[in-house]
N, C-alpha and C positions, 0 to 999 in steps of 0.2 A: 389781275391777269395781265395787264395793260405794263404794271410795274416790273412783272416776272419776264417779258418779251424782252421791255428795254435792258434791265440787265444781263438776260442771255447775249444781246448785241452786243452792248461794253463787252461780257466777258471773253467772249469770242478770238476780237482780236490783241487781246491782250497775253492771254494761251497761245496764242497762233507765234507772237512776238518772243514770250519766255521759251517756248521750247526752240525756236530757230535760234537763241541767246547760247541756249545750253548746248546744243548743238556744234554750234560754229567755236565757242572757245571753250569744247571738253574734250579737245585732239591737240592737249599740249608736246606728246610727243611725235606728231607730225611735223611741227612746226620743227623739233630737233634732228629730225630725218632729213629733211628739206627745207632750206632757205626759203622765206617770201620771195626772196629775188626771182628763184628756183620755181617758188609755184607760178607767179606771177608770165616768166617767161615760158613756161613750158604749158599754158593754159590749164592747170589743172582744173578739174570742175570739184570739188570739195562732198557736193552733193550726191554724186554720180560715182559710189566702186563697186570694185570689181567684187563679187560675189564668191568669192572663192567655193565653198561648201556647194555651190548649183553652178560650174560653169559648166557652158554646153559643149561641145565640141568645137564648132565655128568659134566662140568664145573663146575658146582656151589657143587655137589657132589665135587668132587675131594676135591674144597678149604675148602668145610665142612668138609672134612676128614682130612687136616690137623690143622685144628681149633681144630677140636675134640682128634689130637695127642697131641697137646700142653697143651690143657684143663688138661687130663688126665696126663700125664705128669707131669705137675709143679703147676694144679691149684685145683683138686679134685682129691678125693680116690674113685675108684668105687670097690662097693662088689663082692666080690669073690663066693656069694652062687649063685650057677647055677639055682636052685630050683625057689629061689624068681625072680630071671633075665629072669628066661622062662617067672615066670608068668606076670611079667609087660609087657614081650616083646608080650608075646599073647594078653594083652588087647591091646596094641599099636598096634600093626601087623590087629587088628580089625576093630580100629579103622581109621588107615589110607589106609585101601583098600576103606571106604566109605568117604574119602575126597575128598577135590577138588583137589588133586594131587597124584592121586592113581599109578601114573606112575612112581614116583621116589623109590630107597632104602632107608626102614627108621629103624633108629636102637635105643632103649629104653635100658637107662642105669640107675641101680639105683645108687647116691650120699652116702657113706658113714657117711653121718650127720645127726643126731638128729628135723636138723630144719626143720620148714614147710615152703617147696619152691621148685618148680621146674623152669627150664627154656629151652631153645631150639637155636640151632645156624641155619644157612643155611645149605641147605643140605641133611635133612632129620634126625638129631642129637637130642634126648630130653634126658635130666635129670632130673630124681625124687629122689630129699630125699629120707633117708625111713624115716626119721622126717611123710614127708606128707602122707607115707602108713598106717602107726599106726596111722595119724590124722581121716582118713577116717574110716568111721563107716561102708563102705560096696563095692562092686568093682565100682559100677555105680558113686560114690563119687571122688574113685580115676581115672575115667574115663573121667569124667566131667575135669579135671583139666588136664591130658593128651591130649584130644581134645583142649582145648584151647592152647597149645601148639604147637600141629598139624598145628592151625590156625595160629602162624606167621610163620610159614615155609608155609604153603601154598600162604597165600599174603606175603610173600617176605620183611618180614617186617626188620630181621637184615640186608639181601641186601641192601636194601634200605636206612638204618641208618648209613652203612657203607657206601654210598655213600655219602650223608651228611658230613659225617664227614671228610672224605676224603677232599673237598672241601671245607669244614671250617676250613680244618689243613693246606691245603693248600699240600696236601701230591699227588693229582695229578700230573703224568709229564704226556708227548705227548706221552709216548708209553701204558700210562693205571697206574697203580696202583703197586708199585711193590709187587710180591708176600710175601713176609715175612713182608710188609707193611701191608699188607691185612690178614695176619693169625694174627699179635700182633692185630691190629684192631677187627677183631671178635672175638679176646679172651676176649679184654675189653669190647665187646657190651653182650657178652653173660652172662659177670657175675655181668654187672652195671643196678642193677634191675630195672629203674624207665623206664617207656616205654611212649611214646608221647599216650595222651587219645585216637586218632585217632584209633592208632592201637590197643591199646585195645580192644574199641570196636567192632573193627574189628574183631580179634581174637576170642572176646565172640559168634557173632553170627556169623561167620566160624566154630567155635567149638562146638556149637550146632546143628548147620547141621547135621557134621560130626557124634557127639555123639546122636541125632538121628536116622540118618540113620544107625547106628551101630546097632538099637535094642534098646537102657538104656533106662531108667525113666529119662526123663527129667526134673521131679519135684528133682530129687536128686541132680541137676546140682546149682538150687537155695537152695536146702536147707544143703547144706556144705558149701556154703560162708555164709550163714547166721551164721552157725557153727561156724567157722572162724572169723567171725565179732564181736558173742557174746562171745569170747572165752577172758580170763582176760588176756592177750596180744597180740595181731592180728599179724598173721606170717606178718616180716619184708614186703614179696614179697607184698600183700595185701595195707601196709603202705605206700610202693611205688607206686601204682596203685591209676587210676583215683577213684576216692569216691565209696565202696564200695557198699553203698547203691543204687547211680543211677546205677549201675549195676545190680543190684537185676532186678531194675526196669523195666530197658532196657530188659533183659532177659527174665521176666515175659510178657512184651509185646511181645517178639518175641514167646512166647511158645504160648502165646493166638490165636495169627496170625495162627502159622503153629500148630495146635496140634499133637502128632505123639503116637500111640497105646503101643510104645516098653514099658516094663516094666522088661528088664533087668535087672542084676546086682545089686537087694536088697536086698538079702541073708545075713545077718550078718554073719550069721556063718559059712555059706562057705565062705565067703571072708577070715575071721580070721582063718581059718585051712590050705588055701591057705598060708597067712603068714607065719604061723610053718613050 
């Protein structure tokens, strides 16, 4: 009895030693993701990721929040005019009380570039060109394209991509995802425009919900990608997305389905004094 205790002690920590062995050097392709310099200076804890398959809400905030420090950071210029930042933040702030995830903080930034594009990370994070505010002919325009934005944060769509990929990179260990693993991650998903058709679609009619129940003219939703479509070079974001047209069409048949009264947001020229 006496002999079977002392070897349970020896064996104890010698188990405790091989597994933390196997552990710490069987994330050979973290090490290719990111520099020791890299972990070193950016404190990673090795032990401690992010859980992709269970983030909470607050959770998935947070890691959007450091996505969006990095973004801004070293990846886009966001405008300095308070004026025009209110006012997208008010169409946004509209819009995402009537989404499917009216419970999270969401925060609408405008992009310092020319071009027409917006995009959105987890979290509750959107960015709009002002490229796309001047494309838009009226606020319902530039609303339609914020909602569909709304819609991959609502279905979880960069989550979700980033778990993919995570798994394709082979960048999973046993404790989760490491966190500075996961912020270069959704820096790259945020700003590599082409999105699997699925969730596009998805997004479309999430974001007509949404841009519905907000009140807009629904009809404005289809007629700026039409806009966009006839336009003598279709913003890049468009290029990268599933075929324009069947989206037209997908959309026109969900408007048929649900029809909704709002006729928000057609004002030209209030939207363009909004601008100045």
């Amino acid at each position: 009895m006496i002999t079977k205790t002392l070897r349970r002690r020896w064996l104890y920590p010698v188990l405790s030693i091989a597994m933390a062995t196997g552990i710490f050097f069987g994330q050979p392709l973290i090490a290719q993701a990111i520099s020791w310099g890299d972990l070193l200076r950016g404190g990673v804890q090795i032990f401690q990721g992010v859980q992709l398959s269970r983030l909470s809400d607050n959770q998935e905030a947070e890691l959007g929040r450091q996505i969006n420090d990095e973004l801004t950071r070293s990846q886009v210029r966001i405008v300095s005019d308070r004026a025009l930042t209110a006012y997208v933040n008010e169409i946004g702030q509209r819009l995402a009380a009537s989404s499917d995830r009216p419970n999270i903080r969401y925060t609408f930034q405008v992009v310092d570039q020319n071009s027409i594009n917006a995009f959105a990370t987890m979290g509750g994070y959107v960015y709009v060109h002002r490229g796309l505010l001047n494309a838009a002919d009226n606020e319902a325009q530039l609303a339609s394209v914020i909602s569909h934005e709304i819609g991959h944060i609502t279905g979880k769509h960069a989550l979700n991509q980033m778990r993919q990929a995570a798994v394709q990179q082979g960048l999973l260990a046993a404790g989760g995802l490491d966190r500075s693993t996961a912020v270069n991650l959704g820096v790259q998903l945020a700003l590599r425009l082409p999105n699997n058709r699925r969730d596009e679609y998805d997004a479309d009619a999430r974001g007509l919900r949404t841009f519905s129940r907000a009140g807009y003219a629904q009809s404005e939703m289809v007629a700026f990608m039409r806009k966009l479509l006839r336009s003598a070079s279709p913003p890049t974001f468009l290029a990268n997305h599933p075929a324009t047209s069947d989206r037209i069409t997908r959309l026109q048949q969900l408007i048929s389905a649900s029809p909704s009264p709002g006729r928000a947001g057609t004002d030209a020229a209030s939207y363009r004094s909004r601008l100045r």
